[in-house]
GUMAR-813843 format. One record per residue (C-alpha): residue number from 1; residue in three letters; x, y, z. Coordinates in Angstrom, 1 decimal. Example, Ala and Ser with C-alpha at 12.3 -4.5 7.8 and 13.67 -1.06 7.14 Angstrom:
% residues 2
  nr rest   east  north     up
   1  ALA   12.3   -4.5    7.8
   2  SER   13.7   -1.1    7.1
This chain:
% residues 531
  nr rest   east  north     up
   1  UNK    3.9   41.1   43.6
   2  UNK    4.3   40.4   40.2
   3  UNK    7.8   42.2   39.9
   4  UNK    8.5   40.0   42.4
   5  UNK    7.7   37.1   40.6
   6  UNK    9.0   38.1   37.1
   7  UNK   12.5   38.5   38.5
   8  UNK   12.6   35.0   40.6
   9  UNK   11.3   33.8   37.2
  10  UNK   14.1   35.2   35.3
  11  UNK   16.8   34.9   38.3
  12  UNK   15.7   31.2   38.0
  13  UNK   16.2   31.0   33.8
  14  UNK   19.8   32.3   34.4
  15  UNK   20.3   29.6   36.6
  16  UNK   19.7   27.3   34.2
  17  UNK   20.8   28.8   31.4
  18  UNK   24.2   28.9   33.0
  19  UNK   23.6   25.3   34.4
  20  UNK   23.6   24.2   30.6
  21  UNK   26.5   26.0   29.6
  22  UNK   28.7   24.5   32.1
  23  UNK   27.1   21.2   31.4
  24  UNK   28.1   22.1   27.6
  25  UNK   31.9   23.2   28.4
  26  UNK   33.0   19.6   28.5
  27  UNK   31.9   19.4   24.8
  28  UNK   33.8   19.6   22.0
  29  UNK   33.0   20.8   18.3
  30  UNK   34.1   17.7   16.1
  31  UNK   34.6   20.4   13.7
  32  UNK   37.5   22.1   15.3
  33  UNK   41.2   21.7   15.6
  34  UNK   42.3   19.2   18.8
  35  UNK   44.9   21.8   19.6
  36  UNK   42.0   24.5   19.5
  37  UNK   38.6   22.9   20.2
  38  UNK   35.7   24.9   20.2
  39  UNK   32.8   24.4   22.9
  40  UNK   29.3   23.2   22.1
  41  UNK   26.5   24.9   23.4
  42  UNK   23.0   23.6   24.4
  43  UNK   20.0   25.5   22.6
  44  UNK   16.1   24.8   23.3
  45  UNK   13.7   24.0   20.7
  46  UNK   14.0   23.3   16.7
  47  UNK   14.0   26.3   15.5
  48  UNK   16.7   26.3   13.1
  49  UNK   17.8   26.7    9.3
  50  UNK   20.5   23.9    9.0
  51  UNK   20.6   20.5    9.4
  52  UNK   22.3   18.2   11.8
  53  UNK   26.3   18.8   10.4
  54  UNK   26.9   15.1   11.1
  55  UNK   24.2   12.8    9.7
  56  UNK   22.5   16.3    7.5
  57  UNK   18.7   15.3    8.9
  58  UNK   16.8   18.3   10.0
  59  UNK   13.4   17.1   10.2
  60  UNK   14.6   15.7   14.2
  61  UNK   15.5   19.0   15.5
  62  UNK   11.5   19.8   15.9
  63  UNK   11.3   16.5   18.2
  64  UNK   14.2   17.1   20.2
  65  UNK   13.5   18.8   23.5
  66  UNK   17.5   20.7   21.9
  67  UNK   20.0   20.5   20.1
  68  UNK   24.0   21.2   20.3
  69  UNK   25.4   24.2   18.7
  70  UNK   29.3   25.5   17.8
  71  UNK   29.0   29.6   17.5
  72  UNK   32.5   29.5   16.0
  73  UNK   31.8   27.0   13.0
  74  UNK   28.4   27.8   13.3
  75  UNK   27.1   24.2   13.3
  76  UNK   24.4   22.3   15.0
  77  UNK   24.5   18.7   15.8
  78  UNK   21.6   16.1   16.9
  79  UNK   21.9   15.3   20.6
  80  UNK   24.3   12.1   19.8
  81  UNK   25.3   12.8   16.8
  82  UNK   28.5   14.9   18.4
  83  UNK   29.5   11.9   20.6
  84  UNK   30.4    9.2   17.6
  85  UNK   33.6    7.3   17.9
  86  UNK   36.4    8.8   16.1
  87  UNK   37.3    5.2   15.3
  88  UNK   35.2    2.2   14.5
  89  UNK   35.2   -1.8   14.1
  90  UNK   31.9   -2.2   12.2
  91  UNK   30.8   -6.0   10.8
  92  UNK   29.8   -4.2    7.4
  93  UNK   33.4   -3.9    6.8
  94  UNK   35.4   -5.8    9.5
  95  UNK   39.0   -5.8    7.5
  96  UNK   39.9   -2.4    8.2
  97  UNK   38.8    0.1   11.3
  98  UNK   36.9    3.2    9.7
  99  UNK   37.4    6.5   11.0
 100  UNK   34.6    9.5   11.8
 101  UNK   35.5   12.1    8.6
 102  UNK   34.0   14.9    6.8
 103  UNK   33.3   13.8    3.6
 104  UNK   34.6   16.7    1.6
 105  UNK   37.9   15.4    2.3
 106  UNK   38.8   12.0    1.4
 107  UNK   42.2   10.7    2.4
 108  UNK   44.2    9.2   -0.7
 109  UNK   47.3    8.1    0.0
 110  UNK   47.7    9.7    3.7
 111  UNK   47.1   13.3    1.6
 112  UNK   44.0   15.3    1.6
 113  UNK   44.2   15.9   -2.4
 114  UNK   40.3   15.3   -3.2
 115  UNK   36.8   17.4   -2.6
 116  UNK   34.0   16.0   -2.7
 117  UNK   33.0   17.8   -5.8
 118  UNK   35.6   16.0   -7.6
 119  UNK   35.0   12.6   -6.8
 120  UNK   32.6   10.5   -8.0
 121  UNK   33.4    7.3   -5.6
 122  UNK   31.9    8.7   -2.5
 123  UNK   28.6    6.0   -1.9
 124  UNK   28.0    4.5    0.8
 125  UNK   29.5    1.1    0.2
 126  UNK   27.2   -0.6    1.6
 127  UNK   23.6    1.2    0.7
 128  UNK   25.0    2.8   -2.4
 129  UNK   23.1    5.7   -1.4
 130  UNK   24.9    9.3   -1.2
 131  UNK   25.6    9.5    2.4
 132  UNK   25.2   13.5    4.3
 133  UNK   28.7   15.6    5.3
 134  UNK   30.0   12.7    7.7
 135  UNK   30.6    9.1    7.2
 136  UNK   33.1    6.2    8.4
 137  UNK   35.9    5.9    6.3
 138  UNK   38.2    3.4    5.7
 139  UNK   41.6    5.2    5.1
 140  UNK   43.5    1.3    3.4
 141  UNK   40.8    0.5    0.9
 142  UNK   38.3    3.4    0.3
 143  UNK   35.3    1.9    1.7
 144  UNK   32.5    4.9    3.7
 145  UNK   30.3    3.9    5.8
 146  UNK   27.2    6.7    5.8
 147  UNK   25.8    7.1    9.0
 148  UNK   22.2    5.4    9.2
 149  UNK   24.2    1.8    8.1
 150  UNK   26.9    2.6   10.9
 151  UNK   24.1    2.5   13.5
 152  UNK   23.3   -1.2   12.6
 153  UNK   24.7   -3.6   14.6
 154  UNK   23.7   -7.1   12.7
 155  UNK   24.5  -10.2   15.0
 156  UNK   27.6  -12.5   14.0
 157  UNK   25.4  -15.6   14.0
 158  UNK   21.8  -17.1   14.7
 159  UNK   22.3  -19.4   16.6
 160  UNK   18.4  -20.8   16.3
 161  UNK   16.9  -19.3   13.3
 162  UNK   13.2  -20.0   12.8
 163  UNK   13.0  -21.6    9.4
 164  UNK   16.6  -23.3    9.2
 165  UNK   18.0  -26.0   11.2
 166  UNK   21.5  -25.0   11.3
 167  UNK   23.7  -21.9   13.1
 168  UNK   23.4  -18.5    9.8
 169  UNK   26.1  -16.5   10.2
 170  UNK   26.6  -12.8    8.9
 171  UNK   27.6  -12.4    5.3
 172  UNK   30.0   -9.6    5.6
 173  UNK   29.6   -8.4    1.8
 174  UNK   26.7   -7.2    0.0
 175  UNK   24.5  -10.5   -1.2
 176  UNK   24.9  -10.5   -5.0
 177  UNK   22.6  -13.7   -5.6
 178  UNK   19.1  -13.9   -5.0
 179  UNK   17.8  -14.8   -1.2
 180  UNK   16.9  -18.1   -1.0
 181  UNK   13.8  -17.2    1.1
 182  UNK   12.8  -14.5   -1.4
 183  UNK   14.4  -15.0   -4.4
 184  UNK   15.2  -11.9   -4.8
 185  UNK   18.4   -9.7   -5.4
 186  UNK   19.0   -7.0   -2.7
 187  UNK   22.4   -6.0   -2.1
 188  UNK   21.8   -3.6    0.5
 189  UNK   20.3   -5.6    2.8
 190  UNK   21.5   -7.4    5.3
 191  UNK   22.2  -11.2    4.8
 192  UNK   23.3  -14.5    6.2
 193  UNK   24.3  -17.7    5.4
 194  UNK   24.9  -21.6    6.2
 195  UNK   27.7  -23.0    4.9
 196  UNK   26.9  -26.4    5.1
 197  UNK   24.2  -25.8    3.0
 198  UNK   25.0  -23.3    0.8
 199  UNK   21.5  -21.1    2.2
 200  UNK   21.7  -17.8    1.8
 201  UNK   19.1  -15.2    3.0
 202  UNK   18.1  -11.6    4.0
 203  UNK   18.1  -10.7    7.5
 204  UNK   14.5   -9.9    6.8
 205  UNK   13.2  -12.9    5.6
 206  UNK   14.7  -15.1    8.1
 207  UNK   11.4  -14.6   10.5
 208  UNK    8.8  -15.4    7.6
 209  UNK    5.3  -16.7    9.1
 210  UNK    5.5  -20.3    8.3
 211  UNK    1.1  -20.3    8.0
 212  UNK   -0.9  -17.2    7.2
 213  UNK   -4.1  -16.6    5.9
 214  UNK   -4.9  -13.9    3.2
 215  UNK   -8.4  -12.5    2.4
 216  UNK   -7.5  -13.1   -1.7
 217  UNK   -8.1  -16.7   -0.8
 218  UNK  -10.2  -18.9    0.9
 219  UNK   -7.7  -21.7    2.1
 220  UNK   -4.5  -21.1    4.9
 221  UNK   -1.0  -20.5    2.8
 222  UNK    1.9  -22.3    4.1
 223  UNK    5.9  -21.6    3.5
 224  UNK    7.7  -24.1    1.3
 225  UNK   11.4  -23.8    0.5
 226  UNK   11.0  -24.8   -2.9
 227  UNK    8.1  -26.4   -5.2
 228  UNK    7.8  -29.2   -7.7
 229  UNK    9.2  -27.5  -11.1
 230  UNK    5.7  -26.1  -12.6
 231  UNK    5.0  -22.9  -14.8
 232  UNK    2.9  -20.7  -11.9
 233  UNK    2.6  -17.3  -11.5
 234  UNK    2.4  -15.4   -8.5
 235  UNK   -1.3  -14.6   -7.6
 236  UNK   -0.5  -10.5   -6.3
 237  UNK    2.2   -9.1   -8.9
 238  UNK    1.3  -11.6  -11.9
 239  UNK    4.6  -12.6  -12.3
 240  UNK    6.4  -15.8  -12.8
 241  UNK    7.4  -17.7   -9.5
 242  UNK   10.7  -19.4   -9.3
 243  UNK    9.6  -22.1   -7.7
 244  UNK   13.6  -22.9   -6.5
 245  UNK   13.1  -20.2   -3.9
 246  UNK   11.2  -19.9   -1.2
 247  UNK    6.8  -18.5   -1.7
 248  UNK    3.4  -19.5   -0.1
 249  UNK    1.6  -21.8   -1.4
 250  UNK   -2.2  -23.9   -0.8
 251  UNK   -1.9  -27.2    0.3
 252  UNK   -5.7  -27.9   -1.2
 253  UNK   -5.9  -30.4   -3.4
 254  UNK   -6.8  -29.4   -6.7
 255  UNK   -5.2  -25.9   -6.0
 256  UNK   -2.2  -24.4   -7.8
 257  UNK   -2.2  -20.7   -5.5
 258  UNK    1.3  -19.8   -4.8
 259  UNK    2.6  -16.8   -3.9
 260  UNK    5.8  -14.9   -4.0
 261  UNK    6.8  -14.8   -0.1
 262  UNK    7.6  -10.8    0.0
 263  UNK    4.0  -10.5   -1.6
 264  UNK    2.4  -12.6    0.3
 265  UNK    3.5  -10.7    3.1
 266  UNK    3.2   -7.1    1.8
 267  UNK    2.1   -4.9    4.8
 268  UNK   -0.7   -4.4    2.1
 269  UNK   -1.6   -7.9    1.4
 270  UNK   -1.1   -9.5    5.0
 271  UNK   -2.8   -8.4    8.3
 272  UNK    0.0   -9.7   10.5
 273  UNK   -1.1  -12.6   11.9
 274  UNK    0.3  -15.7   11.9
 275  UNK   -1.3  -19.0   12.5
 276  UNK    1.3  -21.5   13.0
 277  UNK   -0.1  -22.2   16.5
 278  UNK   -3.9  -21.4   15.7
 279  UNK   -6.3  -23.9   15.3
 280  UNK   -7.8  -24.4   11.5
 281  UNK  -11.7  -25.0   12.6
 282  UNK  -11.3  -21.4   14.6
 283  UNK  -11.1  -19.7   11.1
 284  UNK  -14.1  -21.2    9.8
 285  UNK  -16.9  -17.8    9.3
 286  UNK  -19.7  -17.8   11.8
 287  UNK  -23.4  -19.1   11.3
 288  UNK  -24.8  -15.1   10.8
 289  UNK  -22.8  -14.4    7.6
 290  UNK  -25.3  -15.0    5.3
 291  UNK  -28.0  -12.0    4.9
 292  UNK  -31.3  -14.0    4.5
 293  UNK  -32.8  -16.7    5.4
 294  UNK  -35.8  -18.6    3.1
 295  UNK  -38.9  -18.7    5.3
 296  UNK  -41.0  -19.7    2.0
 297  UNK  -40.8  -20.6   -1.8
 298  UNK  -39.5  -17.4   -3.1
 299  UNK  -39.7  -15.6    0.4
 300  UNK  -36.7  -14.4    2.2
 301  UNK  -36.0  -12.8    5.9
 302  UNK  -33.7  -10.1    5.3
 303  UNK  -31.7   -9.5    8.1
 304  UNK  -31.5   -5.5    7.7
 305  UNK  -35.5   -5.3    6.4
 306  UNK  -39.0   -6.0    9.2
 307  UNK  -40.7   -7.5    6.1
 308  UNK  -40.5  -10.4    4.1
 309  UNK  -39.4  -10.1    0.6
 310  UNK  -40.1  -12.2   -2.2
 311  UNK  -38.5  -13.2   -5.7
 312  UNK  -40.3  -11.4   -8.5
 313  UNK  -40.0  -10.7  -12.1
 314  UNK  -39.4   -7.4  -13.5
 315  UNK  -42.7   -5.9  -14.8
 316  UNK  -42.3   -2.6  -16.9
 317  UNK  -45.5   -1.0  -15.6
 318  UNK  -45.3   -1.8  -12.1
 319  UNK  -40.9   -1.7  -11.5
 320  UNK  -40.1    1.1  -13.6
 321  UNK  -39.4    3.2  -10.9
 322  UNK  -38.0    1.0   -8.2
 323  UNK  -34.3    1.1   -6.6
 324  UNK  -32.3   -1.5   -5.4
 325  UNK  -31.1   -0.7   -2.2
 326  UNK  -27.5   -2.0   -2.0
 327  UNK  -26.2   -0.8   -5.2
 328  UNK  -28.8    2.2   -5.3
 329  UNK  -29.0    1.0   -9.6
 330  UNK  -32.6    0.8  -11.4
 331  UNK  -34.6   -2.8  -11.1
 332  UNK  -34.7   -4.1  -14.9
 333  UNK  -35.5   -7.1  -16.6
 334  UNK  -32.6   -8.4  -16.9
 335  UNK  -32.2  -10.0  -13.5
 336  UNK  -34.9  -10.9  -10.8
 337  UNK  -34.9   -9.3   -7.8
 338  UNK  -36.8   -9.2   -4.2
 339  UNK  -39.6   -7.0   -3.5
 340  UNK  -41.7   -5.9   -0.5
 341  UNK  -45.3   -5.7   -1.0
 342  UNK  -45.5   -3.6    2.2
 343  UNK  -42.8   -0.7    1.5
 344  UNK  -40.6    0.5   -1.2
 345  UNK  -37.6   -2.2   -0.2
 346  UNK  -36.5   -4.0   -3.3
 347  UNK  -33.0   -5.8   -3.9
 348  UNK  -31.6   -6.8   -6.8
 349  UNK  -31.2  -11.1   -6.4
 350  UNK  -27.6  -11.0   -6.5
 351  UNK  -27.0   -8.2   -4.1
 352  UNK  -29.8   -9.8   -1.6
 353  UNK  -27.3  -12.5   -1.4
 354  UNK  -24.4  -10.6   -0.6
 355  UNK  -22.7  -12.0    2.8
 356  UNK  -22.7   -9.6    5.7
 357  UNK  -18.9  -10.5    6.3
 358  UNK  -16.5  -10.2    3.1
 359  UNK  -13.2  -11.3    2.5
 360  UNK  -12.1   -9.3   -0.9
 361  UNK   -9.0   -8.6   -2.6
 362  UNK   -8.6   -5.2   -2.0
 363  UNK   -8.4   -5.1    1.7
 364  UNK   -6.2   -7.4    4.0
 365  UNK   -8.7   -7.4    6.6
 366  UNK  -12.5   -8.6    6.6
 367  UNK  -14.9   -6.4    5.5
 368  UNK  -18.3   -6.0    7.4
 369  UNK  -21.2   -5.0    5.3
 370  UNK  -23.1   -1.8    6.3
 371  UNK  -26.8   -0.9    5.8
 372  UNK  -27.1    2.1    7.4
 373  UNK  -28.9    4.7    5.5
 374  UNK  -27.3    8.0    4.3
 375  UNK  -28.4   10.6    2.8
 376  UNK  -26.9   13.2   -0.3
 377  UNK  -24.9   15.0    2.8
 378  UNK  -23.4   12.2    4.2
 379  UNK  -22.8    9.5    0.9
 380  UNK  -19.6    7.5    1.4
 381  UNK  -16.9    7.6   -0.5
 382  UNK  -15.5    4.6   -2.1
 383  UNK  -11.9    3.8   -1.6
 384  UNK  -12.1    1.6   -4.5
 385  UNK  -14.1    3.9   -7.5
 386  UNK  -13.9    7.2   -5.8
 387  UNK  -17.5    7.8   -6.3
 388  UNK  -19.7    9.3   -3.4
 389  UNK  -23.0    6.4   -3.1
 390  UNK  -25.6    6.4   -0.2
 391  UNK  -26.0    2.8   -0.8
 392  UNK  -25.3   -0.6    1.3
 393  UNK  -21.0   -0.9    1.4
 394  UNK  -18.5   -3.0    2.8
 395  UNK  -16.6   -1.2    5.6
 396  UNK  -13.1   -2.1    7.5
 397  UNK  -13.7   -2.1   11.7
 398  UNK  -10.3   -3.0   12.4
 399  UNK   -8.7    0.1   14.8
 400  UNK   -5.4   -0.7   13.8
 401  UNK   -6.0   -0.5    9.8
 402  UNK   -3.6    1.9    8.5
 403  UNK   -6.0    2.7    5.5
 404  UNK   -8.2    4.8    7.6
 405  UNK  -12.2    4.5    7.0
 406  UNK  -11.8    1.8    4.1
 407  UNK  -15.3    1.5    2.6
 408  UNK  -16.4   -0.4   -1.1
 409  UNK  -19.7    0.3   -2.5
 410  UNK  -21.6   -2.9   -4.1
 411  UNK  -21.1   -2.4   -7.3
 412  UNK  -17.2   -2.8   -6.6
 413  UNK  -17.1   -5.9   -4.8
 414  UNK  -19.2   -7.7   -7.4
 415  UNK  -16.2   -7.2  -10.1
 416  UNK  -14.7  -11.1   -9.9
 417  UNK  -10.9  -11.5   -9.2
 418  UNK  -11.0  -12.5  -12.8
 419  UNK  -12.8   -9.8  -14.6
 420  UNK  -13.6  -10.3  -18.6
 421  UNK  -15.0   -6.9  -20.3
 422  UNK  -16.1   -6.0  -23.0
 423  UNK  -13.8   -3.3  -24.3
 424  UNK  -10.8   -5.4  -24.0
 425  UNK  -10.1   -8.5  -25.7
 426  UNK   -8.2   -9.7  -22.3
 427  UNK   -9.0  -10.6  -18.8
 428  UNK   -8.3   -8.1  -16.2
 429  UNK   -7.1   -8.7  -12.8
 430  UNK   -7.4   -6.5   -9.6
 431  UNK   -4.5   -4.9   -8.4
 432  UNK   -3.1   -2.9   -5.7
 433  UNK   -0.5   -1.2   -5.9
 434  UNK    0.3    2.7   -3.5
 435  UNK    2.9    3.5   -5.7
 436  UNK    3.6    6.0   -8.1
 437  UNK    1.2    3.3  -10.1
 438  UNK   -1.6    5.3   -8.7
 439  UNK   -1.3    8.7  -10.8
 440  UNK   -1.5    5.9  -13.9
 441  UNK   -4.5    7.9  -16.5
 442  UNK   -7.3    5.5  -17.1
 443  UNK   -7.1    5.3  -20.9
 444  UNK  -11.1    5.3  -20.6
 445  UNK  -12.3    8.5  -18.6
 446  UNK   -8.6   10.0  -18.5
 447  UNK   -8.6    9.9  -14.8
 448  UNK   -5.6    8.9  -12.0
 449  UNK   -6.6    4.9  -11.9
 450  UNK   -5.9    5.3   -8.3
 451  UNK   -4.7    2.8   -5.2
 452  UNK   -6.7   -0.2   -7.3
 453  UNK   -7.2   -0.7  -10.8
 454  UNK   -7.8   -3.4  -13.2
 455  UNK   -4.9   -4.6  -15.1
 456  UNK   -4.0   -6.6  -18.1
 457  UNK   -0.5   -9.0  -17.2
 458  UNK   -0.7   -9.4  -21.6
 459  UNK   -0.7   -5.8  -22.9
 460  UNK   -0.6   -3.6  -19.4
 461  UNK   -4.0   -2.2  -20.1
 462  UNK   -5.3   -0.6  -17.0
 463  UNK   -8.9    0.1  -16.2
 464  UNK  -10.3    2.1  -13.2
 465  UNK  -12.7    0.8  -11.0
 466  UNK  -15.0    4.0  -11.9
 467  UNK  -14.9    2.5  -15.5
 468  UNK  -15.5   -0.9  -14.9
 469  UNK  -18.4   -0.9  -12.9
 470  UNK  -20.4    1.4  -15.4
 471  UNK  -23.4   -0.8  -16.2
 472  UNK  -23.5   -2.2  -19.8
 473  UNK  -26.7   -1.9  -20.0
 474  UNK  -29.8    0.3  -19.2
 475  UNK  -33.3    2.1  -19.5
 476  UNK  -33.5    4.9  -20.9
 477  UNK  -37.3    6.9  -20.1
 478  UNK  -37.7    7.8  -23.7
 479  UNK  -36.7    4.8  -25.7
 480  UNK  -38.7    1.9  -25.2
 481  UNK  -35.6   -0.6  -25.4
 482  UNK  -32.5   -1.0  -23.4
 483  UNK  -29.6    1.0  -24.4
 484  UNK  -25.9   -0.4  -24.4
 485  UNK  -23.0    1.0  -23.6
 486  UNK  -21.0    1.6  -26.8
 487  UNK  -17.1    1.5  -26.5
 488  UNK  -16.2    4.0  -29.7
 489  UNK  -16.7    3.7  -33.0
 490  UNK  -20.0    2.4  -33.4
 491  UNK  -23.8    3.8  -33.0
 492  UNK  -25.7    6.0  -34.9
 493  UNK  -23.9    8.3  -37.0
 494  UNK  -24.7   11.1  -39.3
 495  UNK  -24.7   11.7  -43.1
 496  UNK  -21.3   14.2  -41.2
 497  UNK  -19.8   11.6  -39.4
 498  UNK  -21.2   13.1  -35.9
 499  UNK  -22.5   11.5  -33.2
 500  UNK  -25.5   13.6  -31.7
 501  UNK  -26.4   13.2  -27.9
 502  UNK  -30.1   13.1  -27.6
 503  UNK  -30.4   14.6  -24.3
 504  UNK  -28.1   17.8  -24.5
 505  UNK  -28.0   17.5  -28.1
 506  UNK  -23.8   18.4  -28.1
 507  UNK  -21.7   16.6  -30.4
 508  UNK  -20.3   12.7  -29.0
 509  UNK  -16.9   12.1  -28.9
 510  UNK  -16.7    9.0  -31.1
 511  UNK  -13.2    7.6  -29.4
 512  UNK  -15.7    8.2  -25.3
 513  UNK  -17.7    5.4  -24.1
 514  UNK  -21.3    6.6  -24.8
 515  UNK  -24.7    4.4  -24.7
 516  UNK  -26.8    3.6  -27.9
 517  UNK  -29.8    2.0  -29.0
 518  UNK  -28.9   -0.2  -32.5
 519  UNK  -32.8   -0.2  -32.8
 520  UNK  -33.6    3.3  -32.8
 521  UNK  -30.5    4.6  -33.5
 522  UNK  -30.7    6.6  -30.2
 523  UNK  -27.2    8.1  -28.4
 524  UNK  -26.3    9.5  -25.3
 525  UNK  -23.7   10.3  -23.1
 526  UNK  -23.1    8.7  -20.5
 527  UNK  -23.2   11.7  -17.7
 528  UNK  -26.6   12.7  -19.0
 529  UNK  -28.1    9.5  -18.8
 530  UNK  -27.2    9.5  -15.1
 531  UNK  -27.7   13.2  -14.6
């Protein structure tokens, strides 16, 4: 019996195997010679060391159910890569027809007298990117077409485009003056125009969200072609807006936020949404956000606490041991906080009054705040400082976020959007930025800065969020005063010029961020005084 069924299984593979091959007969190898064409093959799977021999891409080949194959040339092709037109008409370059040709040989004058080696002409004239074996050349003028561009098929004209209110029609030749939606310079990109009034634009920024709303700011943004002539800078890259072209900006009275339009609607800034047709009182944050409610003169509900909490002052004999539960940081004296005279609950007053929805800067969706409690095994990690904490944090719930299990710890969202510190005689501004930004060193701790940073628009000094959210002051068990966080170059010193750590008695690096007490000339570093 199973004989039996191992040779109807293989009788039946021949069958098909010889069902492709006569499916495959009718096609050619672009390769060969028209007086002596060679056959393509079908072959199953991706298992192969070459790329496609027409657009060079082998990454498909493990996608596609197969692929074609020549045994004489001993080529592979992508499943309709071997079908393009030997001849084109493309809008990129309507002057001249383009034919389908290897490029390692480039017709000059009728005669095949250049490699590809030898030439240093052979861009894509339209990407001005290096194009992969075969392109679309023109045979008149020397214009190639790579592949990837001769797959676009940009309509002649818009006939109703959303944010004009005449007829654009394709520019046929790379834009060379900035987009009047954008204001910026892209060449490559595809473009249109109006004639009658000299509007020019990228295909992409023709369909700009005319309202949006961003979580950096607490009023809708709205497009505007152009603004009154004003020195502004754009509130996501720091850099000067041109206020000729088109940006976002707040209609608020009183309020000068403008953005560039391509930041505004960075897939890392914007959630998508536009809210041309949405009504403005449906954006307005519902009753629950705040965390507390007073039910007395210094007593607070807390919504995430059974017992009532009330304002106190610190008291070095009965606080020093408390914890404030959001940003897991000592109680001190240098800020009241709320206390439970029932349980170990204490918050520090400013995190008590932390909303339990946020809108911040560093995430284009709203964050919800989380008080779950975690322990050393499970601490969350924050996106923003890296650092594990088993503390209250902010959290995205959005399924669709691309930055998978965003969280911030407290201690992160209270740096301002405007952020003065002390090391640095400039303000700071928060930044994003998922590009090769990110392996930046911290000039501070020496560490990647990471996705979001600090950073200086005057002298480009960066800061990491790790850095900048080290506390600038605190107790120390065996001094009696608060110490402060030294940033180089001053504290106690010895008759050698050495700073002495107190704790692990090892040298201090003078040019490190360490803490100090001026009063008894007390230093530490700063790992040991958090253990």
């Amino acid at each position: 019996i199973i004989s039996s069924k191992k040779m109807k299984k293989e009788r039946k593979n021949k069958k098909v195997e010889k069902k492709e091959v006569d499916q495959s007969c009718e096609i050619k190898c672009p390769v060969s010679h028209p007086t002596l064409p060679h056959t393509l093959f079908i072959r199953a799977g991706g298992s192969i060391q070459s790329g496609c021999f027409a657009c060079g891409e082998q990454k498909q080949f493990l996608r596609d159910p197969f692929h074609y194959h020549c045994t004489t040339c001993d080529v592979d092709y992508h499943d309709r890569c071997h079908l393009r037109s030997k001849q084109i008409t493309h809008p990129y370059h309507l002057q001249h027809p383009l034919t389908f040709t290897r490029l390692d040989e480039i017709p000059v004058n009728n005669n095949v007298v250049h490699t590809r080696s030898r030439i240093n002409f052979d861009l894509c004239g339209w990407c001005v990117k290096n194009p992969d074996t075969w392109v679309y050349s023109c045979s008149i003028c020397s214009f190639r077409l790579c592949l990837p561009c001769s797959e676009k098929n940009p309509l002649l004209t818009i006939h109703n485009p959303k944010n004009h209110h005449h007829p654009l029609y394709f520019l046929p030749r790379p834009l060379l003056v900035p987009c009047d939606a954008c204001g910026l310079v892209r060449a490559w990109e595809t473009s249109y125009t109006c004639f009658q009034c000299n509007y020019m634009v990228h295909e992409s920024c023709m369909d700009l969200p005319r309202i949006i709303k961003l979580t950096r700011h607490p009023h809708r943004l709205f497009l505007a072609p152009y603004l009154p002539r004003e020195v502004l800078s754009c509130s996501v890259c720091y850099k000067a807006v041109d206020t000729r072209y088109g940006q976002y900006s707040c209609h608020h009275d009183d309020c000068s936020y403008v953005l560039h339009s391509k930041c505004a609607t960075h897939d890392t800034v914007w959630d998508g949404r536009e809210l041309e047709w949405e009504d403005p009182e449906d954006q307005n944050e519902p009753e629950d956000v705040a965390s507390f409610k007073k039910v007395g003169h210094d007593l607070i509900e807390y919504f995430d606490h059974e017992h009532h909490l009330r304002l106190e002052k610190y008291d070095g004999a009965r606080d020093a041991t408390k914890q404030c539960q959001a940003c897991v940081f000592p109680i001190n004296n240098v800020n009241r906080f709320y206390d439970c005279n029932q349980c170990s609950y204490s918050l520090h007053e400013e995190c008590a009054s932390l909303p339990r929805k946020l809108d911040h800067v560093l995430h284009k969706h709203s964050l919800v705040l989380d008080t779950s409690p975690l322990d050393d095994y499970d601490a969350m990690n924050c996106s923003a400082c890296t650092r594990n904490s088993n503390g209250f944090r902010y959290k995205c719930l959005e399924e669709a976020c691309v930055i998978r299990e965003f969280h911030i710890e407290i201690r992160c969202t209270l740096i301002p959007h405007l952020f003065t510190h002390k090391s640095h005689k400039h303000p700071l501004y928060n930044f994003v930025s998922y590009g090769p930004e990110a392996m930046e060193s911290c000039p501070i701790c020496k560490e990647h800065v990471g996705y979001f940073r600090l950073h200086c628009i005057e002298c480009k000094f960066v800061m990491c969020y790790r850095c900048a959210t080290i506390p600038t002051e605190i107790h120390y068990k065996h001094d009696e005063h608060p110490l402060t966080l030294c940033y180089g170059g001053e504290g106690r010193v010895d008759d050698d010029g050495i700073y002495w750590c107190e704790v692990c008695e090892i040298k201090i690096d003078p040019e490190k961020w360490f803490y100090t007490c001026e009063k008894c000339c007390t230093t530490v570093h700063r790992l040991c005084i958090f253990g």
